[in-house]
C-alpha positions as CSV (number, residue, x, y, z in Angstrom):
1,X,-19.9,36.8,10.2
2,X,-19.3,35.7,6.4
3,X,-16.4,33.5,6.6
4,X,-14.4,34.0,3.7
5,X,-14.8,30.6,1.3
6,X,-11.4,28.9,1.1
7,X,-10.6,26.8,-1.8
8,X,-9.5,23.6,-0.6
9,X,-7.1,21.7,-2.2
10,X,-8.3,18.8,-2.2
11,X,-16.7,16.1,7.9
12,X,-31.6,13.4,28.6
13,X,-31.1,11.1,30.4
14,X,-33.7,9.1,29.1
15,X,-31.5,9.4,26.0
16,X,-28.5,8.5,27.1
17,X,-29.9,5.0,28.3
18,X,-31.1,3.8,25.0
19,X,-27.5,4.1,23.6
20,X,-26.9,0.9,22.0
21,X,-23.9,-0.8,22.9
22,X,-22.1,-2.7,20.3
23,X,-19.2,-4.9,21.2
24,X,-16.8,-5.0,18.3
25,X,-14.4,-7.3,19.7
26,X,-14.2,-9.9,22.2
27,X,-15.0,-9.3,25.7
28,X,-11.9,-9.5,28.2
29,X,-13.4,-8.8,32.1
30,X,-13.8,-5.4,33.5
31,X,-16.4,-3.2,32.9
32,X,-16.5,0.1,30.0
33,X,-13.2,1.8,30.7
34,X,-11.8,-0.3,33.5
35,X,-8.7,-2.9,33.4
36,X,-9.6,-6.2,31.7
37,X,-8.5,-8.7,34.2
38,X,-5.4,-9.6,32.5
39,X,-3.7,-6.3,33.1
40,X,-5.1,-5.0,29.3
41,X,-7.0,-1.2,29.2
42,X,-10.2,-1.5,27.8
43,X,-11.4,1.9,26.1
44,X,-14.9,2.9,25.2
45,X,-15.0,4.7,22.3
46,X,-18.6,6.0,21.2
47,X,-19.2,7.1,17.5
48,X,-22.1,6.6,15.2
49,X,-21.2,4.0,12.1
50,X,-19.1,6.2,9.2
51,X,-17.4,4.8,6.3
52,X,-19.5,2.7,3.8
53,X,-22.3,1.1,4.8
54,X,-20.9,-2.4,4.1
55,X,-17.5,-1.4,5.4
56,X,-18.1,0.1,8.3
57,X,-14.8,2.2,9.6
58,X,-15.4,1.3,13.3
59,X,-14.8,-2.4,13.0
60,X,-11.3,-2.2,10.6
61,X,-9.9,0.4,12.6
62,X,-10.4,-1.0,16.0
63,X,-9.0,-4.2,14.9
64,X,-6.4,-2.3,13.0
65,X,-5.4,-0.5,16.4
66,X,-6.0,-3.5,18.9
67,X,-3.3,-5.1,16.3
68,X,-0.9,-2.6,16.9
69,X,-1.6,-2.1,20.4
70,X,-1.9,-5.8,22.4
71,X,-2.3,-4.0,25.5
72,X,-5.0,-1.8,24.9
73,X,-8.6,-3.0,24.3
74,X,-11.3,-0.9,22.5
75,X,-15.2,-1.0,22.8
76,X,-17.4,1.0,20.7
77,X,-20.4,2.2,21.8
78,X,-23.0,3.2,18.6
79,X,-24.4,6.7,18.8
80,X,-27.2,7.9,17.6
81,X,-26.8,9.2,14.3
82,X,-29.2,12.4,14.7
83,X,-25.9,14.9,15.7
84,X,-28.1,16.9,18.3
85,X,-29.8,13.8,19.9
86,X,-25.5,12.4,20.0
87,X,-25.0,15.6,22.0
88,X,-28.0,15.8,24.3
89,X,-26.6,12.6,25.4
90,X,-23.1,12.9,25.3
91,X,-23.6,16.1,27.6
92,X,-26.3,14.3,30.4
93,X,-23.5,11.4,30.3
94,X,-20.9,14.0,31.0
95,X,-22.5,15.8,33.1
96,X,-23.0,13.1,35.5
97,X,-19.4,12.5,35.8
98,X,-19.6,9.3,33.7
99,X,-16.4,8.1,32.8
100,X,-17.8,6.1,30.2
101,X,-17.0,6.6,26.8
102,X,-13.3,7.0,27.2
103,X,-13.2,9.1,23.3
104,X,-16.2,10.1,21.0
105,X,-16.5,11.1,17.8
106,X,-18.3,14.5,17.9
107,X,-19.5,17.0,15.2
108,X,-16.5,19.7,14.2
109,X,-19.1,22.4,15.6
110,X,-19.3,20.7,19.5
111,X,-15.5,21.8,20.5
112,X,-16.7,25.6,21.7
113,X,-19.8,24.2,23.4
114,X,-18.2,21.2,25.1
115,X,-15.2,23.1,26.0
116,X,-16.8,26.1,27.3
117,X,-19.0,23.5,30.1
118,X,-16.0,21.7,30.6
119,X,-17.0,18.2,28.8
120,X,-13.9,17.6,27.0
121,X,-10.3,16.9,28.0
122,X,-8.2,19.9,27.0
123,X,-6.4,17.4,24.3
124,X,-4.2,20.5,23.2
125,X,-2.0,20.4,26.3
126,X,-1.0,16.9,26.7
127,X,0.4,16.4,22.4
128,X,4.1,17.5,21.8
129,X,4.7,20.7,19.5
130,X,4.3,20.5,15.9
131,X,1.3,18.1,16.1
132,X,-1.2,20.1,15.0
133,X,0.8,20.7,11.8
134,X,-0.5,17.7,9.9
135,X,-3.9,19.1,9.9
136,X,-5.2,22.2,7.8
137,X,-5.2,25.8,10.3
138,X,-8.9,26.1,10.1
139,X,-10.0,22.8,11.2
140,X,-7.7,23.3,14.1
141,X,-8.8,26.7,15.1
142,X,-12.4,25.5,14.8
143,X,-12.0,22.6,17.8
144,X,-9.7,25.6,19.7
145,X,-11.6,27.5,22.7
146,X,-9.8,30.0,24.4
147,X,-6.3,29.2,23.1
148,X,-6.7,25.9,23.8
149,X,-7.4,22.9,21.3
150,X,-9.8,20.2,22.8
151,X,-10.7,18.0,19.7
152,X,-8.6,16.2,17.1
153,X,-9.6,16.5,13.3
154,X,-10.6,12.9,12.3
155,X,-12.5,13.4,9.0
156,X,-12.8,16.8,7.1
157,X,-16.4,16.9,5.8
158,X,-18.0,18.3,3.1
159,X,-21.3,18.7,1.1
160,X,-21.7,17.3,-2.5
161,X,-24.3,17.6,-5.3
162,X,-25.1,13.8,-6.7
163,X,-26.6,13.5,-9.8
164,X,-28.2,11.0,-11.9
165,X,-24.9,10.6,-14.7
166,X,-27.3,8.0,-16.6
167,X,-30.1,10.4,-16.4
168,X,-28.1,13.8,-17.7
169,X,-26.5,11.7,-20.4
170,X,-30.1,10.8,-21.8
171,X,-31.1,14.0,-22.1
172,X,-27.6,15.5,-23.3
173,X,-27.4,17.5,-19.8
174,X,-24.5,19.0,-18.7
175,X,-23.4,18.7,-14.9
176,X,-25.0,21.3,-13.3
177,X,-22.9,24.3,-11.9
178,X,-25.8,26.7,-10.8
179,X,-28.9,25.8,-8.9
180,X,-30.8,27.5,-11.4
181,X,-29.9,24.8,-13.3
182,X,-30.4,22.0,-11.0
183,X,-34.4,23.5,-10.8
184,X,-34.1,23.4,-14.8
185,X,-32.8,20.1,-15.6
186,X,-35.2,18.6,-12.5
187,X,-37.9,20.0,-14.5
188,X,-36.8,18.9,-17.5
189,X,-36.6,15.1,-15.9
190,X,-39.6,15.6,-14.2
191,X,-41.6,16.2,-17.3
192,X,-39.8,13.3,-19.3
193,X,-41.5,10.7,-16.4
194,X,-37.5,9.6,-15.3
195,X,-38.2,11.0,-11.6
196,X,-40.5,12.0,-9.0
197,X,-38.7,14.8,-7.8
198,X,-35.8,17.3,-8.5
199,X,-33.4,17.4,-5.6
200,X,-34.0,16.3,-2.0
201,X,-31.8,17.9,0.8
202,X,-31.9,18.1,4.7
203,X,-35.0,20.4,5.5
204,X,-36.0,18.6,9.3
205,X,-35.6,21.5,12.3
206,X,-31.8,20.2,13.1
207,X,-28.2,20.7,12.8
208,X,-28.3,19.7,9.5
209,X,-30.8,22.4,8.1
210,X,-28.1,24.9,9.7
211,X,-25.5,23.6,7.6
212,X,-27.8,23.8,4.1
213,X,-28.9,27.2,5.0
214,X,-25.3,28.3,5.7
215,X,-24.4,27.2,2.2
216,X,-27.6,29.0,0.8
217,X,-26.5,32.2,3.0
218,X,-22.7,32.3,2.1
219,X,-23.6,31.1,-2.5
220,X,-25.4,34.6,-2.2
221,X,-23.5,36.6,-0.9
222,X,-24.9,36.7,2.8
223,X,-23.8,34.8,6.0
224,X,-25.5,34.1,9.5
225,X,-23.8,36.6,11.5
226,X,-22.2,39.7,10.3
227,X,-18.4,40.3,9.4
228,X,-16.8,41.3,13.1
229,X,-19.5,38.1,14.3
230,X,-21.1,40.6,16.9
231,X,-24.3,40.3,15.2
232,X,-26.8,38.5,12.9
233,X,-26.2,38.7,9.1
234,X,-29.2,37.9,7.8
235,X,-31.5,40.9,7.6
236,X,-29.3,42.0,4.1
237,X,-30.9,41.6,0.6
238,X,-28.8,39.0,-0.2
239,X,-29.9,37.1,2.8
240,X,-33.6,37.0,1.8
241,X,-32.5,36.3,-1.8
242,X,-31.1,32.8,-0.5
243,X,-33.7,32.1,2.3
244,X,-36.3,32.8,-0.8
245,X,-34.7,30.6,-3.5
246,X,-35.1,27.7,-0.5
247,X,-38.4,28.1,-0.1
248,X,-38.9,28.6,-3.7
249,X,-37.6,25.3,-4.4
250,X,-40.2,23.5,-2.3
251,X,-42.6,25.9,-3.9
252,X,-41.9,25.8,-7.2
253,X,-42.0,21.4,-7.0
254,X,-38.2,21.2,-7.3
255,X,-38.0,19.5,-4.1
256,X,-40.9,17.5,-2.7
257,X,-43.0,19.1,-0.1
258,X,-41.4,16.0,2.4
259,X,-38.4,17.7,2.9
260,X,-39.7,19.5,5.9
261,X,-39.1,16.2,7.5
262,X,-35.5,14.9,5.9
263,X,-32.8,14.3,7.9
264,X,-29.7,12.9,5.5
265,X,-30.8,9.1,5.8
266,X,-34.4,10.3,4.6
267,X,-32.6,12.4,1.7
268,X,-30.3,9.5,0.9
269,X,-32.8,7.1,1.0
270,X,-35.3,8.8,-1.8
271,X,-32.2,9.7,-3.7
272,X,-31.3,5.9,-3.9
273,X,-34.6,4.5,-4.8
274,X,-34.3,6.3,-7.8
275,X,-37.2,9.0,-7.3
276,X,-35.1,12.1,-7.0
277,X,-32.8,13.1,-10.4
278,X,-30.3,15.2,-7.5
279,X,-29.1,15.1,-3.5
280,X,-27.4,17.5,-1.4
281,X,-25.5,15.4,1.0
282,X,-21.9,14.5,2.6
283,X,-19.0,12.5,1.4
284,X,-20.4,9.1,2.7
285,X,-23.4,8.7,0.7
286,X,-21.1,8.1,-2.4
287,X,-20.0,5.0,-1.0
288,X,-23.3,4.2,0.0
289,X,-25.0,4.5,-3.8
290,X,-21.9,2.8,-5.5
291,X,-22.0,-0.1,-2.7
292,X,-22.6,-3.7,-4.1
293,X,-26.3,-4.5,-4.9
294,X,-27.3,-0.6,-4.6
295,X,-29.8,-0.1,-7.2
296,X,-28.1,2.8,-8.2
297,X,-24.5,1.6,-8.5
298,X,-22.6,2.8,-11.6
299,X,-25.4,5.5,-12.5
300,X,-24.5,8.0,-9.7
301,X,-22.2,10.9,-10.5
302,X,-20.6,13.5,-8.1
303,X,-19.9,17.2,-8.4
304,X,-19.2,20.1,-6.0
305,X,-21.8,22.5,-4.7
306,X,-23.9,24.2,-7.1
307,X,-23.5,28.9,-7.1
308,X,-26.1,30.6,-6.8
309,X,-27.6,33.4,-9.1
310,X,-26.6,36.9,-7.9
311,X,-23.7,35.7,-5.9
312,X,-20.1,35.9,-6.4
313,X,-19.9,32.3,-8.2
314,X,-19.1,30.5,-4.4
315,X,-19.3,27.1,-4.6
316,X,-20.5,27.0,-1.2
317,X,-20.1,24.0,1.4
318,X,-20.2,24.1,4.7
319,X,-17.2,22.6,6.4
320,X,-18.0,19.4,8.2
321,X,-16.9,16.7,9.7
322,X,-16.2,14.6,13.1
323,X,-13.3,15.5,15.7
324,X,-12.5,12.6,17.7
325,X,-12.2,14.0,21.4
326,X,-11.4,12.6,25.7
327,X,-13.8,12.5,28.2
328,X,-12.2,14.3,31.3
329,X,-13.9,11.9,33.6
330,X,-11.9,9.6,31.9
331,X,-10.0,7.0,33.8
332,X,-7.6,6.1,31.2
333,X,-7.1,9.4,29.5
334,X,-3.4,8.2,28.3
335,X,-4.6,5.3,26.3
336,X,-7.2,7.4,25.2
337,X,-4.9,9.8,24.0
338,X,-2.5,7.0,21.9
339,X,-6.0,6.1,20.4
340,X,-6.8,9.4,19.1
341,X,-3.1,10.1,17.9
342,X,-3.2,6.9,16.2
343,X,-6.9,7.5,14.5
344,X,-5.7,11.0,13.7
345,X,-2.1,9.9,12.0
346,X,-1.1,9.9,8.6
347,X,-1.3,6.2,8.3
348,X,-4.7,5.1,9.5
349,X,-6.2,8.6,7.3
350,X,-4.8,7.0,4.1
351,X,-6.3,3.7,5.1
352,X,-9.7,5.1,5.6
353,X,-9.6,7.0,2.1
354,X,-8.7,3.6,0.8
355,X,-11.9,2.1,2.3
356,X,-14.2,4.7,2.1
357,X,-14.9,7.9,0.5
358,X,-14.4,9.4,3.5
359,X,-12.4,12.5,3.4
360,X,-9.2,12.9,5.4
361,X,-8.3,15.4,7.4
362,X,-4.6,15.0,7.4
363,X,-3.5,17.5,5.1
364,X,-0.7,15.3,3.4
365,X,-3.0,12.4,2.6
366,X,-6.1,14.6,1.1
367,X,-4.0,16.3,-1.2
368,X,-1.8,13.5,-2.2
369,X,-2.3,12.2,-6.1
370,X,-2.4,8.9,-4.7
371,X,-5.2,9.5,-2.3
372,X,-7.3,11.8,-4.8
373,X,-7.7,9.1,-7.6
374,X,-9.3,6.7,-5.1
375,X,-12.6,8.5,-5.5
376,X,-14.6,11.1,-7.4
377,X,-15.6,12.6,-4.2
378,X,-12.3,13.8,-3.7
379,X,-11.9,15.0,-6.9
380,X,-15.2,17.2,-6.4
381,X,-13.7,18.4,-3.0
382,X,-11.2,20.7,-5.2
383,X,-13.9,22.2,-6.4
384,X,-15.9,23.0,-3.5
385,X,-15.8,26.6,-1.5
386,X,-15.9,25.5,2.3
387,X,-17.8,27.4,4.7
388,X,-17.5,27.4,8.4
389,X,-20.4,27.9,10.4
390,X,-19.9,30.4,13.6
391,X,-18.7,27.1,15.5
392,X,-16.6,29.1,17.5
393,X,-19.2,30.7,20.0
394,X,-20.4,29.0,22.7
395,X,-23.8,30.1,21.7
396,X,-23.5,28.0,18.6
397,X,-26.0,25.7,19.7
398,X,-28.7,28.4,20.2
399,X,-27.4,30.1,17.2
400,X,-28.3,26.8,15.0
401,X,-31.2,25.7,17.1
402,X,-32.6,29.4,16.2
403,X,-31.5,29.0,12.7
404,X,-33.4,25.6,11.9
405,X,-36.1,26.0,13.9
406,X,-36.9,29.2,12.0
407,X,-35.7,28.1,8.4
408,X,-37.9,25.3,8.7
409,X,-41.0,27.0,9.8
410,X,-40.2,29.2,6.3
411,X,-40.0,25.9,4.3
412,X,-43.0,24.3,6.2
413,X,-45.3,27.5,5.7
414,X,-45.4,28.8,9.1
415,X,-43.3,31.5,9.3
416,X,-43.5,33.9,5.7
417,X,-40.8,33.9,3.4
418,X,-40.7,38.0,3.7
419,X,-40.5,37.9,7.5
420,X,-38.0,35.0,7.6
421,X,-35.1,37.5,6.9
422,X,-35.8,39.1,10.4
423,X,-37.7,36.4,12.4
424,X,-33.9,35.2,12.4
425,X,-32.2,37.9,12.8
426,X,-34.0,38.1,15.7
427,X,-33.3,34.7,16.9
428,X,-29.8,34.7,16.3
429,X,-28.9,38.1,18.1
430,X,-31.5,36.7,21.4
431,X,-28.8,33.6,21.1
432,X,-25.7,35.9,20.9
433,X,-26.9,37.5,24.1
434,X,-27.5,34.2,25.9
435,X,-31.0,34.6,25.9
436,X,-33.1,31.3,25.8
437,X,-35.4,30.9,22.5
């Protein structure tokens, strides 16, 4: 299904015992989601660091809330930053009728997933009418499973193209609008000895190669499943058009041959020691780059997504983001549920934007003037075309497993770039039927 791009105005077992648990504020008695012993709830709340690196969101807004709400106690719990390890052990957790955490932050594609094997709290019947209006339709209907809304919108994600301003202005470069020209002006850098590589993107076999090739997909013309969503979308010549100018890219020496292996950290992390002239990444690494004693700060510019030849000029990025949502083994769900209205409200959004270039998801804030000159990330985000990805299935996570798994075998030379088209067709419509891959 090729979801029409919307311009915005303006996010084991084994596994789930190495979860690092990091105490943000003092310890009051009782164990992860219990009482503390005098008479105060103490919640668990698991979610990977966001915000800026040296400003981490976690630690304001729990004190923040805790502030506000004396009776109420909150413990984060660091997940793992990998979004499919997060869920393999969010789900064993879960599953084992753990009550502990209380809320997590989980990816804007989990709510069909969870929902569907009964691992979240049916959020949507327990908020008053109207509160769903402070947040834009589609994020809502993407955490909605059978009529019923089980995450809350916390940050409203999307991808950017950073840049190296310094670089461009040396070479009296324009900001790139095209990825043709991203692969022209990396050559043209490369060449002049400035960098190592063009642009570095997510490329590992994970969620995060789903969302690139989704952009790719939907900047030509194409999509992963097909209009009515019954069926792949990927065996069309515009299809193989994008799937090729990815592999091209890693072919051609725009991108170095690594990418096969980079996550966003990776990607970030060769982007910020100055050997790449371009990154494909989220909102966050914007604070990251321009943070204090970043080698980078001051040098790093920020744009929306680059088109793509022989599409219809879509800026395409995919629509991320966290939802915050309840555990239903929860013991305290109605203090989780004043912590997830209050992380979710107008006030604590604006506070985040303040701190962070984290986009809001509370449609007043984001598109407020106020808000929008806080950061050139925001300002991109007009620009950008968002894409969802076919979240709402509960086959999504077959659907992307069989997306990155086979995308990256194109990129690593495995599977050919001519049979890639169908290889995941193929995939894709085994995963619509429920099949295992």
């Amino acid at each position: 299904m090729i979801d029409k791009p919307r311009r915005r105005a303006p996010r084991l077992t084994r596994l789930a015992a190495a979860v690092l648990a990091v105490t943000i504020t003092a310890a009051c008695g009782g164990g992860p989601g219990g009482a503390a012993g005098d008479g105060r709830v103490k919640l668990t709340w698991q979610a990977a660091p966001f915000g800026n690196r040296a400003d981490d969101a976690r630690r304001y807004l729990v004190t923040a809330f805790e502030r506000e709400h004396p009776d109420i106690d909150v413990q984060v719990v660091s997940a793992p930053t990998n979004v499919d390890t997060n869920r393999a052990g969010l789900t064993t957790q879960i599953l084992g009728h753990s009550a502990s955490p209380d809320v997590f932050n989980g990816d804007v594609a989990w709510a069909a997933q969870f929902a569907s094997a009964g691992l979240v709290w049916p959020i949507g019947k327990h908020v008053p009418k109207g509160f769903w209006d402070r947040f834009d339709p589609a994020t809502v209907q993407g955490a909605t499973y059978q009529g019923t809304v089980y995450g809350v919108p916390l940050t409203l994600d999307q991808a950017f193209l950073y840049y190296r301003k310094d670089l461009l202005a040396k070479h009296h470069l324009a900001v790139p609008t095209t990825w043709e020209q991203v692969a022209e002006q990396s050559r043209i850098l490369r060449e002049a000895g400035d960098v190592d590589t063009g642009v570095v993107w997510q490329g590992a076999s994970y969620e995060g190669l789903t969302a690139v090739t989704n952009e790719f997909l939907a900047a030509g013309g194409a999509g992963l499943l097909s209009e009515d969503g019954r069926h792949a979308g990927t065996e069309s010549p515009a299809a193989a058009r994008a799937l090729g100018y990815m592999d091209a890219l890693l072919r051609d020496g725009v991108s170095p041959k690594a990418t096969v292996t980079y996550q966003e950290p990776q990607a970030l992390q060769a982007f910020a020691n100055g050997h790449a002239a371009f990154l494909r990444n989220w909102s966050y690494a914007y604070g990251t780059l321009e943070a204090e004693g970043s080698p980078l700060a001051g040098k790093v510019g920020v744009t929306a997504m680059p088109a793509l030849k022989g599409g219809d000029g879509t800026r395409a990025s995919t629509v991320g983001g966290w939802n915050v949502y309840v555990n239903p083994n929860s013991r305290h769900q109605k203090a989780a549920l004043e912590f997830v209205t209050w992380l979710t409200g107008p006030a604590t959004q604006k506070l985040m934007a303040e701190r962070s270039s984290t986009v809001p998801a509370v449609d007043s804030v984001r598109t407020s003037p106020e808000v929008r000159k806080l950061s050139p990330v925001l300002q991109a985000s007009l620009q950008n075309d968002l894409v969802a990805r076919p979240t709402t299935s509960r086959h999504y996570s077959q659907i992307s497993q069989a997306t990155s798994s086979t995308v990256n075998g194109m990129l690593s030379g495995t599977v050919g770039v001519s049979a890639a088209p169908r290889r995941l067709a193929e995939d894709i419509e085994a995963a619509l039927a429920g099949r295992r891959l």
